[in-house]
C-alpha positions in Angstrom: -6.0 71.7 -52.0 -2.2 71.9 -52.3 -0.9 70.0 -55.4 2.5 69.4 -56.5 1.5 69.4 -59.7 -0.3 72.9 -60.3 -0.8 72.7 -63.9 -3.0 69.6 -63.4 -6.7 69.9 -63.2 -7.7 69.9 -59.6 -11.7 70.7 -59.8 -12.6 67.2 -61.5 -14.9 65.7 -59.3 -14.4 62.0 -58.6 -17.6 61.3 -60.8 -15.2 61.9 -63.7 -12.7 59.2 -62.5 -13.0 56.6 -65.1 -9.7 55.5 -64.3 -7.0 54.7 -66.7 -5.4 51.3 -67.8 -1.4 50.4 -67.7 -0.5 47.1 -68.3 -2.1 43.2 -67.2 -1.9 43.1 -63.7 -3.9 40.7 -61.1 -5.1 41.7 -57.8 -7.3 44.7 -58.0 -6.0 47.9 -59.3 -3.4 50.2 -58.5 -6.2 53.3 -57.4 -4.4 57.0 -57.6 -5.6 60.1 -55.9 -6.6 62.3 -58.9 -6.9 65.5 -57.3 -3.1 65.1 -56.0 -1.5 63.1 -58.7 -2.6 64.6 -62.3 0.1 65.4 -63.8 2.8 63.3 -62.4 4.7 62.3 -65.1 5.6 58.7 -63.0 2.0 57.7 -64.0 3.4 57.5 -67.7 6.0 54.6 -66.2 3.7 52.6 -64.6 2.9 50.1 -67.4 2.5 46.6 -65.5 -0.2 46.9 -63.0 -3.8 48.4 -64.0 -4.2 51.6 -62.3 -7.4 53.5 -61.6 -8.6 56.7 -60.1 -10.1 57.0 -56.9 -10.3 59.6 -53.6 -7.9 58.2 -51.1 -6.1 59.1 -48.6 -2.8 58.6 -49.7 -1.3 59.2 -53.4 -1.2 55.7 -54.6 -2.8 52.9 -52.7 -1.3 49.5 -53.7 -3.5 47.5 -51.3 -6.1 48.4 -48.9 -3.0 48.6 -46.1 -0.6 49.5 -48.1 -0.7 53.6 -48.8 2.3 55.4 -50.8 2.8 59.5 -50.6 4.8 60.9 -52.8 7.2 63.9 -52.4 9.7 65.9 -55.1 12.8 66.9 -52.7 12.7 70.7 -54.5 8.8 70.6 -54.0 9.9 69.8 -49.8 12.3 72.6 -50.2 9.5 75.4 -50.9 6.6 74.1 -49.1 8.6 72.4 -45.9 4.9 72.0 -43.9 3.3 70.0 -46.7 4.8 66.3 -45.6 3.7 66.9 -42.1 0.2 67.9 -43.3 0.4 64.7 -45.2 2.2 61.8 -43.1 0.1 63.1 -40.1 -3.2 63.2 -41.5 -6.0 61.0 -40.4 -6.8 59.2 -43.9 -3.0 58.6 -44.8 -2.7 56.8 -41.7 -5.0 54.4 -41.8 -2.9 52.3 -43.8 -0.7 49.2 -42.2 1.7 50.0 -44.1 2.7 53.6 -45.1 5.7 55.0 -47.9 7.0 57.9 -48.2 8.6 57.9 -51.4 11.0 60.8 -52.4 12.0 61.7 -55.5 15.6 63.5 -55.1 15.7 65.6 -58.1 18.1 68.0 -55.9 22.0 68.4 -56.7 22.5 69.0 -53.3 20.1 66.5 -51.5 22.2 66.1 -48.2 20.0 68.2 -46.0 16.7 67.3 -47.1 17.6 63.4 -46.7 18.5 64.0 -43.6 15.5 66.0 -42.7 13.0 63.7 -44.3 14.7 60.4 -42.9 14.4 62.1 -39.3 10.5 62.9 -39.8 10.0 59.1 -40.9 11.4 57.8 -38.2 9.6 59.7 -35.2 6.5 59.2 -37.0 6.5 55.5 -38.0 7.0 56.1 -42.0 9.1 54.0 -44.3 11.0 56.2 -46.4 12.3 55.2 -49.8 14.2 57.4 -52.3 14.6 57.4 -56.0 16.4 59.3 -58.2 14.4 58.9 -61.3 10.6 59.4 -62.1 11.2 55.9 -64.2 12.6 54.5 -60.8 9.5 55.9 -59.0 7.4 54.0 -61.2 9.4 50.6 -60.6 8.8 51.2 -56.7 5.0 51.6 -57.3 4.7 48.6 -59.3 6.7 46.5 -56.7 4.5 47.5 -53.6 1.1 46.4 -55.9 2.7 43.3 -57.2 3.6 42.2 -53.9 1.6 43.5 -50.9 -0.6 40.6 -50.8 2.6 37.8 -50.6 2.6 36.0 -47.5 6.4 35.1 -46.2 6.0 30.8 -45.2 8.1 30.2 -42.2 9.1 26.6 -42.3 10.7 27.0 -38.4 10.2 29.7 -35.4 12.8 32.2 -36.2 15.6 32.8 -33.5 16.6 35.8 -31.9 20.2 36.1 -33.2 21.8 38.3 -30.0 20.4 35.7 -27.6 19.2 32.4 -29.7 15.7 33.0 -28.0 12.9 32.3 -30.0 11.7 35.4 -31.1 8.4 37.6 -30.7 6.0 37.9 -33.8 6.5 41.1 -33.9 9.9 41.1 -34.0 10.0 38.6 -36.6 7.3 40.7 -38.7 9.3 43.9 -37.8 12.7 42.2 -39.2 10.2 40.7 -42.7 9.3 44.1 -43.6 12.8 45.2 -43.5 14.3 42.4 -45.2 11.4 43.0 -48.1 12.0 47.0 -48.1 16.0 46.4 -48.1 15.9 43.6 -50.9 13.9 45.7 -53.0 16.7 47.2 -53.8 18.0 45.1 -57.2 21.8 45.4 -55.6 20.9 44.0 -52.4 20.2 40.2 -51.7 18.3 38.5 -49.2 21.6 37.1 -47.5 23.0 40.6 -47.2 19.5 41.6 -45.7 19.7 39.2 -43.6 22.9 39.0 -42.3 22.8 42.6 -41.4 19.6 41.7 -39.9 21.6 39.2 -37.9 23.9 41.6 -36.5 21.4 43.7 -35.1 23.5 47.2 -37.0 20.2 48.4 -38.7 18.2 51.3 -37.9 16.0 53.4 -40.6 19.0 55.8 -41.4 21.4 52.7 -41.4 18.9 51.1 -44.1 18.6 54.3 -46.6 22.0 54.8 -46.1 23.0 51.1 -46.8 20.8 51.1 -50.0 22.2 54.4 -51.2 25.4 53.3 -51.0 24.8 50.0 -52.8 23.0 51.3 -55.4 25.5 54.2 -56.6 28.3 51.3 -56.7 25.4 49.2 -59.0 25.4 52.4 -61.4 29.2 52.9 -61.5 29.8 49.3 -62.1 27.3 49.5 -65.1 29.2 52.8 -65.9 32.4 51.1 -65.9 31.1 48.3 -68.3 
């Protein structure tokens, strides 16, 4: 099986999984695939939710329809087939909701962004992106902690480019991007929505949005 982490052990059978604890966490355990993720130095981050070996489907399963696969930008670079081998396959789509998350560890990420946010977006994947294994953790933790919050809507939501009511799945389409944009600590849920609003997001408009917010987080911290 191709690994991105060769120096892990890869021939444990999943009768050895005896899992391994982070911190408290309620709701079930984070499970990781073993025989892809040994080795990943973001499991030595993930210190709020329990998490637990298991064979999956996808890298990290934060919910029973909620899969996460994870992808190094250099490790896309050499081995360009392995995310469509991944997003495409049967097990790591049976998830509601499915996360690509990248890790950019590339000075020159432009191209593979581009690529990656492209191959998302024909085949239905949310893509996230961090810059830190730390960050990667954060991300993890977020989609366990929260997967199983339900959104109370207190009045039919209106269809701002017409003031129609508007379709549930619509509405449930524009919750899961106001959850995935305001995951981002820079970006609140009256931005989210507002752009929302305005009907000027797509998926690239989104990473791109976030990106941008985020590197004028760091400088400001930079500047302090």
């Amino acid at each position: 099986m191709e690994t991105q982490f060769p120096t892990s052990s890869s021939s444990s059978s999943t009768t050895d999984f005896k899992g391994v604890e982070g911190g408290g966490g309620g709701g079930g355990a984070l499970v990781v695939n073993r025989r892809r993720q040994e080795g990943n130095p973001v499991l030595k981050y993930v210190r709020n939710v329990r998490y637990e070996w298991g064979d999956i489907g996808a890298d990290f399963e934060c919910g029973p329809s909620f899969g996460v696969v994870y992808l190094s930008f250099k490790y896309h670079k050499q081995h360009p087939d392995y995310v469509y081998s991944r997003i495409n396959g049967k097990d790591e789509n049976r998830y509601r909701n499915k996360v690509l998350l990248g890790y950019c560890n590339m000075e020159e990420p432009k191209h593979v962004l581009r690529e990656l946010n492209m191959i998302c977006f024909r085949e239905a994947w949310t893509l996230v992106v961090v810059y830190t294994v730390e960050e990667a953790a954060e991300y993890i933790e977020l989609f366990k902690t929260t997967q199983k919050k339900e959104v109370t809507i207190k009045k039919k939501p209106i269809d701002d480019r017409n003031d129609t009511p508007m379709s549930d799945e619509r509405r449930q389409n524009r919750e899961i991007a106001v959850g995935f944009l305001t995951s981002a600590r820079s970006i609140t849920k009256t931005d989210a929505d507002s752009c929302m609003g305005r009907e000027i997001l797509n998926q690239r408009t989104i990473f791109d949005g976030m990106q941008n917010l985020e590197r004028s987080a760091e400088a400001a911290q930079k500047a302090e």
